[in-house]
N, C-alpha and C positions, 0 to 999 in steps of 0.2 A: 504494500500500500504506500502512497505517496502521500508525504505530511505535506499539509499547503498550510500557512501564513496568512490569513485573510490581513489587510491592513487596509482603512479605512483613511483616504490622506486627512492634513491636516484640518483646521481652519479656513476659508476665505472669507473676505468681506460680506461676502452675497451669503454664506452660510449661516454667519449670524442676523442677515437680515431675513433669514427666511428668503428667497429670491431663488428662482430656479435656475438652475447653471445649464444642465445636460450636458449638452456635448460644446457651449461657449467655454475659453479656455482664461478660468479665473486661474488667477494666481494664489499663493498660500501669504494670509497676513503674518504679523508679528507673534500673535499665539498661534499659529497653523504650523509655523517652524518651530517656535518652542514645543508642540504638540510631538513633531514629527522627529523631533532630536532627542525626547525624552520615550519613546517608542523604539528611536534605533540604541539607544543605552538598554533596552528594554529585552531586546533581540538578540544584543552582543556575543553573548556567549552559546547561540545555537547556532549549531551546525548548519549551515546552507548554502545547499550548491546552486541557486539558483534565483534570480528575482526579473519576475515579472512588471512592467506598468501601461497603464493605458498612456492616450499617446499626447495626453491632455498635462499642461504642468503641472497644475495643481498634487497628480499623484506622484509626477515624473520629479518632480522635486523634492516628496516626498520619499520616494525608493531613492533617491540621489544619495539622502543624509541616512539611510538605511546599508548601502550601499558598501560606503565608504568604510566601514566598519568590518564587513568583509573579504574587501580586495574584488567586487565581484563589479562584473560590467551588465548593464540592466535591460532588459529584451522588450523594446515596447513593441505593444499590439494593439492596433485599433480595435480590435473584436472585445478589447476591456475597458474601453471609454463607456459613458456613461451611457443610463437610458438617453436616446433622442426623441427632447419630449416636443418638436417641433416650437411652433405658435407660443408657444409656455414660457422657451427659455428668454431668460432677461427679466420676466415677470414675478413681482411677489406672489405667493402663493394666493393671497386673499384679492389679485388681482386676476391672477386666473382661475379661480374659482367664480367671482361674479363676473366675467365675459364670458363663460361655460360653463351655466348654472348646472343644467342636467347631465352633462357629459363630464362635468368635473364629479359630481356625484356619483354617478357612473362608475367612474375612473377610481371613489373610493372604497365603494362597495364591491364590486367587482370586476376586479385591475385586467383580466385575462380577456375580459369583450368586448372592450374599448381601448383607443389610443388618441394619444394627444394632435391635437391637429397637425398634421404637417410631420409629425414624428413617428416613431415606431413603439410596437404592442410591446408587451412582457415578453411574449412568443420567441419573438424574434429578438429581444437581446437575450435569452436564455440558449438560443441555438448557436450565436456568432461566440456566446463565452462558455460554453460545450467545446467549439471545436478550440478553444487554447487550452481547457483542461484535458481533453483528447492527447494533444501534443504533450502536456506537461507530465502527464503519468504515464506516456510512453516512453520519455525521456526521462524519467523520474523515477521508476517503478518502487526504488526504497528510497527516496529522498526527500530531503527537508525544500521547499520551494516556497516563496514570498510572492505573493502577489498583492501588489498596491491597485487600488481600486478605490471606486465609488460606493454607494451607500447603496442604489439599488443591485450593478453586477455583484456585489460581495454578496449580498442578502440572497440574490439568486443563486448564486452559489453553494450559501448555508444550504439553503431549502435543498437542492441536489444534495449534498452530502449527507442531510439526515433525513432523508426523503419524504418530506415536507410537499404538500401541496403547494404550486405556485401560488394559486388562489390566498395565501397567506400572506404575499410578503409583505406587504405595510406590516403588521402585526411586528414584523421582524426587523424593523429599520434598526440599526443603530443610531445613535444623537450625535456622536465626536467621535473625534479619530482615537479609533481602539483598533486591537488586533488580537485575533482568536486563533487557534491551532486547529484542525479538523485533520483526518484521513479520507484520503479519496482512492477507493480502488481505479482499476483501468475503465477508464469509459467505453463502450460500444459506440 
């Protein structure tokens, strides 16, 4: 089995205001990096052959200062950028919720039959971040691997590993940059 690193990046502005980023590419503020440097002290002393990020700063800056602590160079993959929530991103939450009264409703109750204007479902960011876990535990099969991520690819990923309905993952969000350990056999 392959130990994956779920890591949540730090801070950005937009995260404390509540503000949807998806796939625009915020940067990590001044707690995002203290977040993210107190995470890689966190890390230090595990074994890892491997660190993954999406292709987005905010985590790639993240896995940087995680990085550096290992000697390791860091494999970004777009298939681990955030949900693209379309029309959304740049918007407070309580802004896109009343431009998309019933579809934002929708989207809370049940996330798997709706998607954000202009953006993509749950669906399909659970298939494009299969196929990096795919590659990771073939290239992994007993290893320790980091992937820096988002809040929703991470949570998708929980749900995969402890096989969890997708149907759940709000329920699952994490609030801050944390980092959790799991196993993940080989994917099919």
């Amino acid at each position: 089995m392959t130990k994956i690193i779920l890591v949540r990046h730090g801070q950005t502005a937009w995260t404390s205001e509540n503000r949807i980023q998806g796939w625009l590419d915020i940067k990590l503020n001044e707690k995002g990096l203290r977040q993210a440097k107190g995470i890689a002290e966190e890390l230090k002393r595990k074994k890892i052959k491997a660190i993954y990020s999406s292709e987005l700063s905010r985590t790639y800056e993240t896995a940087k200062i995680i990085a550096r602590a290992h000697k390791l160079k860091i494999k970004k993959d777009i298939n681990l950028n955030e949900l693209n929530q379309g029309k959304w991103q740049g918007l407070l939450v309580r802004e896109a919720k009343d431009a998309h009264k019933e579809l934002y409703r929708r989207w809370e109750e049940e996330p798997l039959s709706v998607r954000p204007p202009g953006g993509e479902s749950i669906l399909e960011l659970y298939e494009r971040v299969l196929h990096v876990l795919r590659e990771i535990t073939k290239k992994y099969p007993k290893g320790r691997v980091v992937i820096v991520g988002h809040k929703v690819v991470n949570t998708v990923i929980k749900c995969y590993s402890l096989g969890i309905n997708l149907s759940n993952v709000w329920k699952m969000l994490p609030k801050e940059a944390i980092w959790e350990e799991m196993e993940i056999s080989e994917t099919s």
